[in-house]
Each structure stands twice: as structure tokens, then as C-alpha cells.
C-alpha positions in Angstrom: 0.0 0.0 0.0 1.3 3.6 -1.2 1.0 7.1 0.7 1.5 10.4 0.3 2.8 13.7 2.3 1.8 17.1 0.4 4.5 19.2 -0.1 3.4 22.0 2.8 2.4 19.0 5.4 4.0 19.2 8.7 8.1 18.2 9.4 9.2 15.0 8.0 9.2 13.1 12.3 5.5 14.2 12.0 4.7 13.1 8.1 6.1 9.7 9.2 4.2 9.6 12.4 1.0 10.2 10.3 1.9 8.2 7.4 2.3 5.1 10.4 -0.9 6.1 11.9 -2.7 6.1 8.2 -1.2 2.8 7.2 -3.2 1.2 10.4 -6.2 0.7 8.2 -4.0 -2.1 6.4 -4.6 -3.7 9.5 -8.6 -3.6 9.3 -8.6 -7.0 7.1 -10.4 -5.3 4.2 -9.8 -6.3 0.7 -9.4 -2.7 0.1 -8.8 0.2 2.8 -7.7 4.1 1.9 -7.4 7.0 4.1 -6.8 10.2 4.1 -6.2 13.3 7.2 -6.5 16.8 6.4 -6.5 20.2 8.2 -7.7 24.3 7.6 -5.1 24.4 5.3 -5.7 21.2 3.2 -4.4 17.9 3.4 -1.4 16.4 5.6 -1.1 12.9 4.0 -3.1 9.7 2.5 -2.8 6.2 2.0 -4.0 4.2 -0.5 -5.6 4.4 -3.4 -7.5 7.7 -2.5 -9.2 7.5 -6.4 -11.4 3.8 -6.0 -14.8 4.7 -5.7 -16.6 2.3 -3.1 -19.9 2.5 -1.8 -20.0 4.6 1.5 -23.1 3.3 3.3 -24.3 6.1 5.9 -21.5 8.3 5.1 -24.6 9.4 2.6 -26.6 11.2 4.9 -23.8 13.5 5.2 -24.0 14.8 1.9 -28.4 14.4 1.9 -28.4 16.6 5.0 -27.0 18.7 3.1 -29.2 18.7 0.2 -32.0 19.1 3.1 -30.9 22.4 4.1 -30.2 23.6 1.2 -33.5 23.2 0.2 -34.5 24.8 3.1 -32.5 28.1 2.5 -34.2 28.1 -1.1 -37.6 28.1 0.0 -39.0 24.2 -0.8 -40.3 24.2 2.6 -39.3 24.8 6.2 -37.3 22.7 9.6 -40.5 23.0 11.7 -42.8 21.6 8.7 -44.5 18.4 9.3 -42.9 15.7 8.0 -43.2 11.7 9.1 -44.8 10.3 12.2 -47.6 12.2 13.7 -45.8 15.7 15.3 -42.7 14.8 13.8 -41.3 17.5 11.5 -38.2 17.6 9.0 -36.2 19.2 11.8 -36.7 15.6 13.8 -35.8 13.4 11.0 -32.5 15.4 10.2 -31.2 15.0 13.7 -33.1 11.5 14.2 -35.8 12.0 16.3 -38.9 11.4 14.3 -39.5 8.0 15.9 -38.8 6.2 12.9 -37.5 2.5 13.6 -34.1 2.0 11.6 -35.6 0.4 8.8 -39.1 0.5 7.3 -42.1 2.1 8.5 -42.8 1.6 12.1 -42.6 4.6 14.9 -41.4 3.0 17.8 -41.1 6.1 20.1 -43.2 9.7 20.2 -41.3 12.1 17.7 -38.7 14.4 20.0 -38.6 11.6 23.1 -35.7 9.2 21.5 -32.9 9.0 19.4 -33.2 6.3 17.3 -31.4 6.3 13.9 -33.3 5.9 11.0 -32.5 5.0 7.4 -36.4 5.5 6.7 -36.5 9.3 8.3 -34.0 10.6 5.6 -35.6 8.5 2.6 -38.3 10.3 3.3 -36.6 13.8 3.9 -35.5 12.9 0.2 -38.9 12.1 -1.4 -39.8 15.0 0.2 -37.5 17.0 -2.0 -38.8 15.6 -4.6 -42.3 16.1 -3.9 -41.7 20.0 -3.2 -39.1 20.6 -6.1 -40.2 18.5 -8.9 -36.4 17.4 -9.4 -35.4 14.0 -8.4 -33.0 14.1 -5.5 -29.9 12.4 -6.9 -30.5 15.3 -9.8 -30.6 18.1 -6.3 -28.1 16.4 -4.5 -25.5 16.5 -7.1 -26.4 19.9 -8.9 -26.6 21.8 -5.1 -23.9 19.5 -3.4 -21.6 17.4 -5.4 -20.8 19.6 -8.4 -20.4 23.0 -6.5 -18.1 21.5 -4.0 -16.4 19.2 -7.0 -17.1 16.0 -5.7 -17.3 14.7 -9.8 -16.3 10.9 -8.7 -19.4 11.0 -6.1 -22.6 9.2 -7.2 -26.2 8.6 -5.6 -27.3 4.7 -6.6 -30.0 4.3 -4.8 -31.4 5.1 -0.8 -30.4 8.6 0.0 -29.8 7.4 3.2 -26.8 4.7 2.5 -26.1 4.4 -1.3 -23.8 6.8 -2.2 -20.3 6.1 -4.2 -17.4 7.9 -3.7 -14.0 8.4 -2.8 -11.2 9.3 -0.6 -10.6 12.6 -2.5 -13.8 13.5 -2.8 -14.7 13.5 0.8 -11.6 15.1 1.6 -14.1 17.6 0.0 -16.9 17.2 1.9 -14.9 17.5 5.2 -13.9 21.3 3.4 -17.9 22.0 3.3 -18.1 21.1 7.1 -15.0 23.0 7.7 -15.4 26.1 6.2 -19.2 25.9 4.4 -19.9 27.3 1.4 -23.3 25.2 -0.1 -25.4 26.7 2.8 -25.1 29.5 5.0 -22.6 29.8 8.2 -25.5 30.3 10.2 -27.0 27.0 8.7 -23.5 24.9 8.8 -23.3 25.9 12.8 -26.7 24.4 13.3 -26.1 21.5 11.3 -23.1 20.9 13.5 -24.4 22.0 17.0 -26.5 19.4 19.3 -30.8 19.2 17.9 -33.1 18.2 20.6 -30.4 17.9 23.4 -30.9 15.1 26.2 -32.3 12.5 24.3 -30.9 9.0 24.8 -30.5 6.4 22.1 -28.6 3.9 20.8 -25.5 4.2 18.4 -25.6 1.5 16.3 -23.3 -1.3 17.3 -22.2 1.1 20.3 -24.8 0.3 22.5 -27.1 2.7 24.2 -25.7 6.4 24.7 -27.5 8.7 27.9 -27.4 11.2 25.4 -27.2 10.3 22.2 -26.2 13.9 20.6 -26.6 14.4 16.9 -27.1 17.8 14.6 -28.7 18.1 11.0 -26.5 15.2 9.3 -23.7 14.1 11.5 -23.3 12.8 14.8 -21.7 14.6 17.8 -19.3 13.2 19.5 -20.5 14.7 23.0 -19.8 12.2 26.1 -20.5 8.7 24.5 -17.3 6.5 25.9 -16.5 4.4 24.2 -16.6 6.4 20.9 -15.4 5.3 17.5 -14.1 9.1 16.6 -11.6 7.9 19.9 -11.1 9.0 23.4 -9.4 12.0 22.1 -12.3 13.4 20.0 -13.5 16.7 21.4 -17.6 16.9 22.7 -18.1 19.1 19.7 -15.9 16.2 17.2 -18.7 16.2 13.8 -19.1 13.0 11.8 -20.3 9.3 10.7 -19.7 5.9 9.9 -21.2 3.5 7.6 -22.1 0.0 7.7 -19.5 -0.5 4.5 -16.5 0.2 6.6 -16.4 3.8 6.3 -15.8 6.3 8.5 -15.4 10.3 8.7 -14.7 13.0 11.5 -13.9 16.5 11.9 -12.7 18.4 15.0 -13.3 21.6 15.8 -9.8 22.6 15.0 -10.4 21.6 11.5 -8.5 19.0 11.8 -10.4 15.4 9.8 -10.0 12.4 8.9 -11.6 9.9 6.0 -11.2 6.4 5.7 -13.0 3.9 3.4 -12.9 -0.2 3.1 -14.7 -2.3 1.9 -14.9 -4.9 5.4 -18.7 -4.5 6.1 -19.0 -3.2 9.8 -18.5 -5.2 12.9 -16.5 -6.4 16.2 -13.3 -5.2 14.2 -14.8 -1.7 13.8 -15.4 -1.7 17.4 -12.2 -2.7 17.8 -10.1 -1.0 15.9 -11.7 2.1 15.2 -11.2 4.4 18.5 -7.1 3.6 18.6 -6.9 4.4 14.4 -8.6 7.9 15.1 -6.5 8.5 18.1 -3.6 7.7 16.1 -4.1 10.0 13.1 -5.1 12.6 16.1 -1.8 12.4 18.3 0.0 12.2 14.8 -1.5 15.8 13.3 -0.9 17.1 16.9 
């Protein structure tokens, strides 16, 4: 497996610290692994072949929240609309709180009383863009999100809520949008980004259950959840997601993210594994 150190990356004791800490995902058992850290001022290092384009799973609803918001800012409707289970609204799907179960149609919980994490709430945030702008989502999705921000090797194939394709390079991109935003507004990127509906307990999928189980419009917050795939050195305020594919993406606060795609479907190893490979790329960037 190949890396690479930007020229304008830190010394070379700290490029090979991080290209060490990168090469862990060669230890993952994967039949394919790349990954890639970056920081405000673009990125440090990578490993692997940063081009392949593998599906992402829930790294997705990233880029779908997205698409949500911005269709928010243009007028197609509005966060406190109704939308879902009975006084659930599109603010509560975002952020997972509609009472969707995690697959299909059942509500298992009153909207606003549980987190539980639903692949149905954001297929039907996406039919509802469809519904209120006559454009097909994967159509919105890539001609508000994933040609403005040049993610050309990115690809919706299905459920907006887990088949997207993409690539190391391009969501080096992504992680730039949810650094310094420039699809929506700032005001809009800090809310996607902040805690929605704080207190409410759920359960992080093969985590267990979290008392609470933060989340903003899109990503995940780190906040206390121990243990935490993002590591015990992620921040409260650490942004990101994982995906059932073997996929994983984080930002700290300081700017400083990392992306990492496989193609090991999620399990024990990503339990694992996971916390010590973020650390790693962490204590590495310094």
C-alpha cells in the first residue's frame, strides 16, 4: 500500500508519524482500505488508493443533510414543517428523532422523546424534496452539493440514506464544506453541526445505548458517548459518521479530519479497531 505527504504537510518526524498512523487501516482486514487526514489548510497525508470509488453506506446522509438544508435556505419548505410520524417534522428526521425505527415504516417512540437512527427518516426527507421541487433528489443532490463542492467521482445509486459512491478525495471535499461551508449559509452549517433536541438518549448502532445520544442536522456529535469510535481523544463538539461499508469520517473543531474507506462490512473489528486508528491520526496531526 502507497501514501503520500503534500508538499506544505508538517516536518518529516510528524509526516512519518501520520503516514504510520494512516497505514493502520491495512490492518482492518479489508480487501481494500484508503485513508486520508487533512487540516484548515488542506491535506497532511493519505494512503492508498484515494481515487477507488466504493460505496459509503451512511456516510450518505452527510451529503443528503446537506441537500435538506439547502433546500431549506431556497424556499421548498421549512425545519419545523411536518414531515413523518404524527408531530414529527423535518427538523426531527434530520437529527433523528422522528420515531422512525431504523428500517421500514414503524414509529417506535413519540417524535422528539428518543434518538433512534433511521434509514427510513431521511428516505423520506429525500422524497420530500422531490415532492416540493419536482427534481429527483440524486438530480438536487448532485447539482446543489456534489458539483459545487467538485465531488465529480461521487454518485447517488439508490437510498439517500446509505447508497452513495465515492472516494477518498472527494470527501476530503466534503470534510472542506463542514469546515469552512460554502453550499449553505454559516448560520446553517453551525446548526447542522451543533446538538438538535439535546438530552435525548438512544442507541449508536453497534455502540450500544448512549445517555445522550447527541446528533445535529447530518452528523453525529461526539459529545460524552465512551467508548466512541471518533476515539477518546475526539472533542464533545468532534462532527461525523460511519457506515455500515467500513467507512468512516470525523472533523474536530480545530479543523483537523480524517476519511477512511474499506470495503470490510461493519463489525466487532470496527469496534475494535476504530477508537485507537482515530486516536492515532489525532496524536500524529498534533
Amino acid at each position: 500500500m502507497s501514501h503520500r505527504v503534500p508538499v506544505g504537510a508538517p516536518g518529516p518526524e510528524s509526516a512519518g508519524a501520520l503516514a504510520r498512523a494512516l497505514a493502520a487501516v491495512d490492518s482492518w482486514g479489508a480487501g481494500f482500505a484508503a485513508c486520508a487526514a487533512s487540516g484548515p489548510d488542506g491535506v497532511l497525508a493519505t494512503h492508498g488508493d484515494t481515487n477507488r470509488v466504493v460505496r459509503v453506506a451512511s456516510l450518505t446522509k452527510l451529503v443528503t443533510a446537506r441537500a435538506v438544508l439547502l433546500a431549506v435556505e431556497e424556499g421548498a419548505f421549512a425545519l419545523a414543517d411536518p414531515l413523518g410520524p404524527p408531530g414529527s417534522t423535518v427538523a426531527h428526521l434530520l437529527c433523528h428523532a422522528g420515531g422512525y425505527d431504523f428500517d421500514g415504516g414503524a414509529v417506535l417512540s413519540e417524535p422528539g422523546t428518543r434518538r433512534i437512527y433511521s434509514n427510513t427518516g431521511y428516505e423520506v426527507l429525500a422524497a420530500h424534496v422531490e415532492a416540493t421541487t419536482a427534481i429527483t433528489f440524486a438530480d438536487y443532490m448532485a447539482e446543489g452539493v456534489l458539483d459545487p463542492l467538485g465531488m465529480s467521482a461521487t454518485e447517488l445509486r439508490g437510498s439517500a440514506a446509505k447508497d452513495m459512491h465515492s472516494n477518498v478525495d472527494d470527501l476530503l471535499r466534503l470534510l472542506g464544506e463542514y469546515r469552512n461551508p460554502t453550499v449553505v449559509a454559516p448560520g446553517t452549517a453551525e446548526a447542522a453541526r451543533s446538538v438538535q433536541m439535546p438530552g435525548l438518549d438512544g442507541v449508536l448502532p453497534g455502540w450500544g445505548v448512549q445517555r445522550p445520544c447527541d446528533w445535529g442536522y447530518g452528523p453525529e456529535l461526539r459529545g460524552t458517548k465512551s467508548p466512541h469510535w471518533t476515539g477518546s481523544t475526539a472533542g464533545a463538539d468532534t462532527l461525523g459518521h460511519f457506515g455500515g461499508s467500513g467507512t468512516l469520517m470525523w472533523l474536530d473543531r480545530s479543523g483537523v479530519g480524517c476519511v477512511a474507506l474499506s470495503d470490510r462490512e461493519f463489525g466487532e473489528w470496527s469496534v475494535a479497531l476504530w477508537p485507537g486508528f482515530s486516536d492515532g491520526v489525532r496524536i500524529a496531526v498534533g
